[in-house]
C-alpha positions in Angstrom: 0.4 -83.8 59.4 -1.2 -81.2 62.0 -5.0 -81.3 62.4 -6.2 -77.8 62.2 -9.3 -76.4 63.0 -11.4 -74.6 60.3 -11.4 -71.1 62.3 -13.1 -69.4 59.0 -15.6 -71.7 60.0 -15.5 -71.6 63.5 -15.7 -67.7 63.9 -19.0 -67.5 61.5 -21.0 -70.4 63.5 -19.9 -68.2 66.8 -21.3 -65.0 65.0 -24.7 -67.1 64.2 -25.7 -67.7 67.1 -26.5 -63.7 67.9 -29.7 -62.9 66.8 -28.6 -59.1 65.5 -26.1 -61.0 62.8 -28.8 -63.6 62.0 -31.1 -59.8 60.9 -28.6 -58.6 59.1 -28.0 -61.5 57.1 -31.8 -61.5 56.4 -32.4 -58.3 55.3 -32.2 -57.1 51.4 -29.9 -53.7 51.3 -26.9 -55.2 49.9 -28.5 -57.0 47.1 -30.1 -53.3 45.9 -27.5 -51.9 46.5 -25.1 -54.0 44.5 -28.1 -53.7 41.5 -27.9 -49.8 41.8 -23.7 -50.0 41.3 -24.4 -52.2 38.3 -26.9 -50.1 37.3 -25.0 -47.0 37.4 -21.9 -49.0 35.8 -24.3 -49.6 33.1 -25.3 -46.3 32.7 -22.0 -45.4 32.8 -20.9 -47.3 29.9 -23.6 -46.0 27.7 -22.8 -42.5 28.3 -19.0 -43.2 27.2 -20.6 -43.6 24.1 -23.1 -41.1 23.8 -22.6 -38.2 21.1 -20.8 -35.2 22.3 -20.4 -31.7 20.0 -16.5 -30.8 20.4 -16.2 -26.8 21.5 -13.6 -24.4 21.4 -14.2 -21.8 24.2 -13.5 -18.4 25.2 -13.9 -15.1 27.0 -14.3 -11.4 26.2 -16.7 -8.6 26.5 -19.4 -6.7 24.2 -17.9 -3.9 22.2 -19.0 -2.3 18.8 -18.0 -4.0 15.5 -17.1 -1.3 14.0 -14.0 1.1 15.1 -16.0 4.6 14.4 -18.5 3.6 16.7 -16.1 2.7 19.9 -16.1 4.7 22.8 -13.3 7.2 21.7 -11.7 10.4 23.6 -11.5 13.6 22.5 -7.9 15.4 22.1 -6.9 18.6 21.3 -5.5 19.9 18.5 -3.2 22.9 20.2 -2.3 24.1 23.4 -4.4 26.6 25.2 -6.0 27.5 28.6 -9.6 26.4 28.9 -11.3 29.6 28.8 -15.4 27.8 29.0 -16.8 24.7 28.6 -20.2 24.3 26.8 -21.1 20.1 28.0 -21.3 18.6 30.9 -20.9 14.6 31.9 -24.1 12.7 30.5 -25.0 15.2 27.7 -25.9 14.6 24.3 -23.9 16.0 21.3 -24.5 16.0 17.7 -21.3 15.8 15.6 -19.5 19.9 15.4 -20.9 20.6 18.8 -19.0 23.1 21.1 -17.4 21.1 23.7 -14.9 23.6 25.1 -13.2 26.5 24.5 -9.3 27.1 24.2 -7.6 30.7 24.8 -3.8 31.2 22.9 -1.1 30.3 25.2 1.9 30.7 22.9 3.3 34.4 22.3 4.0 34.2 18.2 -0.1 34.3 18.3 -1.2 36.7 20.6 -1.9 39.6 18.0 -5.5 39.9 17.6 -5.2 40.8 14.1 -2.4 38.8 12.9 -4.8 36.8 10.2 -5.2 40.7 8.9 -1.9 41.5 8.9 -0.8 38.1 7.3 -3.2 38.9 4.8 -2.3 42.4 3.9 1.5 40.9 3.4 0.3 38.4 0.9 -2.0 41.2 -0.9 1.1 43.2 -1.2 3.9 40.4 -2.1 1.0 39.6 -4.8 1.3 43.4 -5.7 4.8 42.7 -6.1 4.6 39.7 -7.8 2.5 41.4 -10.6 5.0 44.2 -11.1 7.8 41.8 -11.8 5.7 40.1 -14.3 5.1 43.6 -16.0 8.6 44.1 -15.8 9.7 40.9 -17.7 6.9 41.3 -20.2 8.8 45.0 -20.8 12.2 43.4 -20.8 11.2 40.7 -23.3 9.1 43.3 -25.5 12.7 45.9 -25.3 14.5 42.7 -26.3 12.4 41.8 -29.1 12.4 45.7 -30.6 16.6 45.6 -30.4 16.6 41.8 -32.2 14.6 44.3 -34.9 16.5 46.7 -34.8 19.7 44.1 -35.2 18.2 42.6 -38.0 17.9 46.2 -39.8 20.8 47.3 -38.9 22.8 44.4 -40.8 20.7 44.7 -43.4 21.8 47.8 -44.0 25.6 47.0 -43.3 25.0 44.0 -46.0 23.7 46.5 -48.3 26.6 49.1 -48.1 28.5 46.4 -48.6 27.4 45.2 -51.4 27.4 48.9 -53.2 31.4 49.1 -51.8 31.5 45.9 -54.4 30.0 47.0 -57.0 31.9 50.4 -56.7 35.4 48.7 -56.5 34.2 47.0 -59.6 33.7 50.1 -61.4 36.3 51.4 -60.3 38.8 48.7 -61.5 37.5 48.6 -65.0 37.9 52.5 -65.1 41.1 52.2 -63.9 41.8 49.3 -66.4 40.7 51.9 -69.2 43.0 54.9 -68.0 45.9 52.1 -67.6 44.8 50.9 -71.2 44.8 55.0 -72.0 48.7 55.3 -70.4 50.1 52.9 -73.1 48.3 54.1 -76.1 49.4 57.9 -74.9 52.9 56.7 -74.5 53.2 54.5 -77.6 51.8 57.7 -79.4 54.1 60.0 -77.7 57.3 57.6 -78.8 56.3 57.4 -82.2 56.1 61.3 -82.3 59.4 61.7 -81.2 60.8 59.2 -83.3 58.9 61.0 -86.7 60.2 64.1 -85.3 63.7 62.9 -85.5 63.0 62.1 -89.1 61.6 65.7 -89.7 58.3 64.3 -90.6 56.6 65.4 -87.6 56.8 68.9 -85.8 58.1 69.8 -82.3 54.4 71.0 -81.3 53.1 67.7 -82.4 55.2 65.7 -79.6 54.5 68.5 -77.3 51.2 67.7 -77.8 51.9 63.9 -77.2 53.4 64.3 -74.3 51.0 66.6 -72.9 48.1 63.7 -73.5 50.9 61.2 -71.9 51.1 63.2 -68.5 47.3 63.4 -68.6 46.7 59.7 -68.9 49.3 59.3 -66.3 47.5 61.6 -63.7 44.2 60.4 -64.8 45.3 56.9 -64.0 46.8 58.6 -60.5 43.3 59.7 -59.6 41.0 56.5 -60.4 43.9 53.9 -58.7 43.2 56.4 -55.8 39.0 55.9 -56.2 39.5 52.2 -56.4 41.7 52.3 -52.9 38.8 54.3 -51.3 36.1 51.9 -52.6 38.2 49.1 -51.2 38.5 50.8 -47.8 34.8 51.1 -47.9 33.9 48.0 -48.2 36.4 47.1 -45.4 35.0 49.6 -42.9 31.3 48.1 -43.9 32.7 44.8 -43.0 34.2 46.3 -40.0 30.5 48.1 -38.7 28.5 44.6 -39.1 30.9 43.2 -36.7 30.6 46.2 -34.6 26.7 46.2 -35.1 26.8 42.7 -33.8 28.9 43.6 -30.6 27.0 46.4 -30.0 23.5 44.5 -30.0 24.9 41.5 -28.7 25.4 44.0 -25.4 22.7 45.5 -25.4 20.1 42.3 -25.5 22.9 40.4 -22.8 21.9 43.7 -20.7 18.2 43.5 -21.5 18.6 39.5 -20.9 20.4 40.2 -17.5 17.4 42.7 -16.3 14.8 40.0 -17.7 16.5 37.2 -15.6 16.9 39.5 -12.4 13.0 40.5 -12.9 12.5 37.2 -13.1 14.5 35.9 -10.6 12.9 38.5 -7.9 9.8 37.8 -9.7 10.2 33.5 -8.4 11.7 34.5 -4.9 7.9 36.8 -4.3 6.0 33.9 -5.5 7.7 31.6 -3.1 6.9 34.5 -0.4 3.7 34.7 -1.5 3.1 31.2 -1.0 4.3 30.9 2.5 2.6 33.5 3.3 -0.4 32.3 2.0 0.3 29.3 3.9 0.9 30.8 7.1 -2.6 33.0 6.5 -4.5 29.4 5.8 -2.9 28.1 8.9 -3.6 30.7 11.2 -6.8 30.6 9.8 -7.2 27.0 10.5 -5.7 27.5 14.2 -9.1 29.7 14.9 -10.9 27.3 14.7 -9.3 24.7 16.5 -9.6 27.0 19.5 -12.9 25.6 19.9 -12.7 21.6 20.5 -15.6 20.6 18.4 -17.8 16.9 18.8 -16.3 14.4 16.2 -19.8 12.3 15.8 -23.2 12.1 17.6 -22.7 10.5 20.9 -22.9 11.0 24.9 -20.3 12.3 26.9 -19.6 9.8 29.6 -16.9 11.5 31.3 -14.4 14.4 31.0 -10.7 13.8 31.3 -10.1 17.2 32.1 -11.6 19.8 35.1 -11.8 23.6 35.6 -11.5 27.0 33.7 -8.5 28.1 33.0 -6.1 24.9 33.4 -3.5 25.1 30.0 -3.8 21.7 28.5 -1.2 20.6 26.3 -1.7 19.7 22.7 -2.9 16.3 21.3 -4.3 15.8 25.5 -7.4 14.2 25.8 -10.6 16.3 27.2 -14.0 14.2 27.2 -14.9 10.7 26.3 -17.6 9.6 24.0 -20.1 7.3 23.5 -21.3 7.2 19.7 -25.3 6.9 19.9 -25.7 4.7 17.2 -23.7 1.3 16.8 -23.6 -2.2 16.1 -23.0 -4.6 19.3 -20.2 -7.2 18.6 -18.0 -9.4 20.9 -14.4 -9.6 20.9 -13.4 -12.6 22.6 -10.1 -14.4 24.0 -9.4 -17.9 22.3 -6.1 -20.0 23.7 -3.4 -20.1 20.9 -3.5 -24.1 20.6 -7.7 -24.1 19.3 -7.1 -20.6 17.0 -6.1 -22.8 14.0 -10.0 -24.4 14.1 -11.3 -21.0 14.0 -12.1 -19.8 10.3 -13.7 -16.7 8.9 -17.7 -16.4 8.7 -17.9 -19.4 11.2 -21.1 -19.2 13.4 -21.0 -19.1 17.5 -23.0 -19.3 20.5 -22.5 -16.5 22.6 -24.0 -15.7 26.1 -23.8 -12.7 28.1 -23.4 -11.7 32.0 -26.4 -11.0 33.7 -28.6 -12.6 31.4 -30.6 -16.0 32.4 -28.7 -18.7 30.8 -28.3 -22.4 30.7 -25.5 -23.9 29.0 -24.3 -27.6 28.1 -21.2 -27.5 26.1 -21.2 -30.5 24.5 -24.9 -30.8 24.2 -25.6 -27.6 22.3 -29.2 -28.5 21.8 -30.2 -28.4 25.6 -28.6 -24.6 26.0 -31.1 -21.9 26.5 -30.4 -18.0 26.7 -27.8 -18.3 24.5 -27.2 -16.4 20.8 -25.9 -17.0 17.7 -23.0 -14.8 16.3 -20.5 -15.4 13.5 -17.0 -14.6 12.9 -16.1 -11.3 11.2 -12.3 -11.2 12.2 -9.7 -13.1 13.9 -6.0 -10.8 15.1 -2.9 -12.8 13.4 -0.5 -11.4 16.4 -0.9 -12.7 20.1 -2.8 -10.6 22.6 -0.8 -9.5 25.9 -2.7 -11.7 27.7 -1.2 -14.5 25.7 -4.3 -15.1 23.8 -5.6 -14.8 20.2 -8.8 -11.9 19.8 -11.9 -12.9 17.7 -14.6 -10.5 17.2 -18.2 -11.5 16.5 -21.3 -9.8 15.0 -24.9 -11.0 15.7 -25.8 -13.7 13.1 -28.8 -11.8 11.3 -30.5 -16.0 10.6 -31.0 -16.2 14.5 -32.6 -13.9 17.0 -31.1 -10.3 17.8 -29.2 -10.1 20.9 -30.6 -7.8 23.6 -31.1 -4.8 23.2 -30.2 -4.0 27.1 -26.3 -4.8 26.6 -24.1 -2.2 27.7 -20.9 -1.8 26.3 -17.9 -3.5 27.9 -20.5 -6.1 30.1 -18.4 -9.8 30.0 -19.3 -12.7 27.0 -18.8 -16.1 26.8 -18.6 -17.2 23.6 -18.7 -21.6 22.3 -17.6 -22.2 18.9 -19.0 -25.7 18.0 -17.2 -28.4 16.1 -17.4 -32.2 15.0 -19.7 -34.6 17.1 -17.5 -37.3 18.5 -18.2 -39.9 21.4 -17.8 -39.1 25.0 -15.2 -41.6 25.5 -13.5 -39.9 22.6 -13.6 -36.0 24.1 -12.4 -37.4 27.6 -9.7 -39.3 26.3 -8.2 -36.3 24.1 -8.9 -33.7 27.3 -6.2 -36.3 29.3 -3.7 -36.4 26.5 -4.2 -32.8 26.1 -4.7 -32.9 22.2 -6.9 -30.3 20.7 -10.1 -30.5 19.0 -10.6 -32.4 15.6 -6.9 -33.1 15.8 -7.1 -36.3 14.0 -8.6 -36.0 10.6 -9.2 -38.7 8.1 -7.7 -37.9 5.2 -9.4 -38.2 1.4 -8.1 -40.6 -0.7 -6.3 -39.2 -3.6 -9.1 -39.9 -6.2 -11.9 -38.7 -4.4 -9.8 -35.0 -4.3 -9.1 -35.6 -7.9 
């Protein structure tokens, strides 16, 4: 077994006998300053655990909260050539002020008395359109008067042939009669002849006979011949309703054919008269765009466009203004992963550049210069800058915001959540887990 030296040992009784070790050894910095490590351990410890108010932060700038009272620009309406303008940068309008003034560039409105002309065209088609109307109210009064007319006409006819009727009637039972006459003259004229064989009746006394015989027989000649016209009558009365019928029939398709073409002419000047009283409303209208009018009250902070003279196309933009009155608000930038904690009405803190501010996030308590504000709207579509927009309005329970905010000047806006330990926040900032992630849930009774 070797016999070693304790050089441990050896090495700090060499060190010892230098008096500059022997002072060090003997003086008192490395006890305090082993106190002040576990002191500040300490300290550390309890800070793990003190409370700290969970945030979800963002960035924006100050803008109106309502979209009427936004810087906006002014367009115009048509295309001219600026011909004056009646502002300059820095002025202030009151809504229908003259802001420029716009000469005609296209040709179809260069007359200078084309809203007079337009209008004479649509008194006239009007003219027009009152003429047909007479003539249709002519047309349906001629048609009416032949309908009349009709109606008497076949009245008539009927009547005519109901007196052809009655005559055929007569004149059957007349004819009937003479027929009835005929046999008794005959049967008379027979037994004459026959007596005068016998010699009891003279030869005058058949003469006689036959005499009345012929008579009958012509008489019943003439009245078969009455009866044939009376039934010819009443066929040619037949005949003229038919032909009254035709004949009317014509004449109202006529007067029915000039009413539709009256009226026809009378639709086609109406729809003339309507575009042209169209086109006399717009050209009307287009007057007055010629003069690019102030949309609200407001200050013009800049104009788009320079010169007299320069043709500016339609719907181009020619000042910008600033409404005079609004209501400040903040529309902010929150990261997609901490919008979901974000809910309507909610309050915030906000703070803006270039104002004296102090802020602890998770110690809301010790901020100073900051305001309160509350959620009016949050966008359901992603931003292009890959962010989620809130916009805030001044929460009317705390103190107004400053009345020297401009618009556009840079916010900062904290939206404060559940209190949780510090050891708690730092631990879900390294596993990257968002605000009140984990949530306790109710047991089902207590929700029932």
């Amino acid at each position: 077994m070797l016999h070693l030296s304790d050089q441990k040992y050896t090495q700090q009784h060499i060190l010892e006998r230098y008096s500059a070790v022997k002072n060090l050894r003997n003086r008192p910095h490395y006890k305090v300053l082993n106190r002040i490590i576990l002191a500040l351990f300490i300290i550390g410890i309890i800070v793990l655990f003190l409370p700290w108010t969970q945030n979800v932060s963002g960035s924006g700038a100050v803008t109106a909260l309502k979209p009427s009272q936004r810087p906006q620009t002014v367009n115009t309406i048509i295309p001219g050539k600026i011909e004056k303008w009646y502002v300059e940068e820095g002025d202030f309008v009151k809504k229908g002020d003259t802001i420029i003034f716009l000469s005609e560039v296209k040709e179809e409105y260069f007359d200078p008395n084309l809203l007079q002309n337009t209008k004479n065209q649509a008194d006239a088609k009007k003219m027009a359109l009152e003429s047909y109307g007479g003539k249709v109210t002519a047309l349906n009064t001629q048609i009416t008067a032949l309908e009349g007319e009709k109606s008497l006409k076949h009245q008539q006819a009927k009547n005519k042939i109901r007196q052809s009727l009655l005559k055929i009637k007569s004149d059957s039972m007349d004819f009937e009669a003479i027929k009835t006459q005929v046999k008794i003259a005959a049967t008379q004229a027979e037994r004459s002849i026959q007596l005068q064989k016998e010699g009891l009746k003279p030869l005058t006394d058949v003469e006689e006979k036959r005499l009345k015989l012929l008579d009958a027989q012509a008489k019943s000649i003439t009245q078969e011949n009455k009866l044939l016209t009376a039934r010819n009558e009443l066929i040619n009365a037949r005949l003229e309703i038919e032909r009254l019928s035709a004949e009317y029939a014509e004449k109202t398709a006529k007067a029915n054919s000039d009413k539709y073409t009256a009226m026809s002419s009378q639709f086609d000047a109406s729809a003339q008269l309507s575009k042209l009283e169209n086109q006399y409303a717009n050209y009307n209208i287009r007057n007055g765009m010629y003069y690019v009018k102030a949309p609200q009250d407001g200050y013009v902070t800049r104009a788009l466009q320079s010169g007299v003279g320069e043709t500016v196309k339609e719907g181009i933009a020619i000042v910008s203004i600033m409404p005079a009155a609004y209501e400040l608000a903040v529309e902010t930038y929150v990261n997609p992963i901490d919008i979901t904690l974000l809910k309507k009405d909610e309050k915030i803190r906000v703070w803006f550049d270039g104002w004296p501010t102090i802020v602890f996030s998770g110690w809301p308590d010790m901020s100073y210069g900051t305001f309160g504000g509350r959620i009016v709207a949050i966008d359901n579509s992603i931003s292009p800058n890959g962010k989620y927009r809130v916009l805030i309005a001044p929460d009317k329970s705390e103190d107004p915001w400053p009345k020297q905010l401009s618009m556009g000047s840079g916010a900062e806006t904290i939206a404060l959540l559940e209190t949780v330990p510090v050891w708690f926040e730092i631990w879900r900032t390294l596993n990257g887990f968002p605000p009140n992630y984990y949530q306790s849930e109710k047991p089902a009774t207590s929700k029932k």
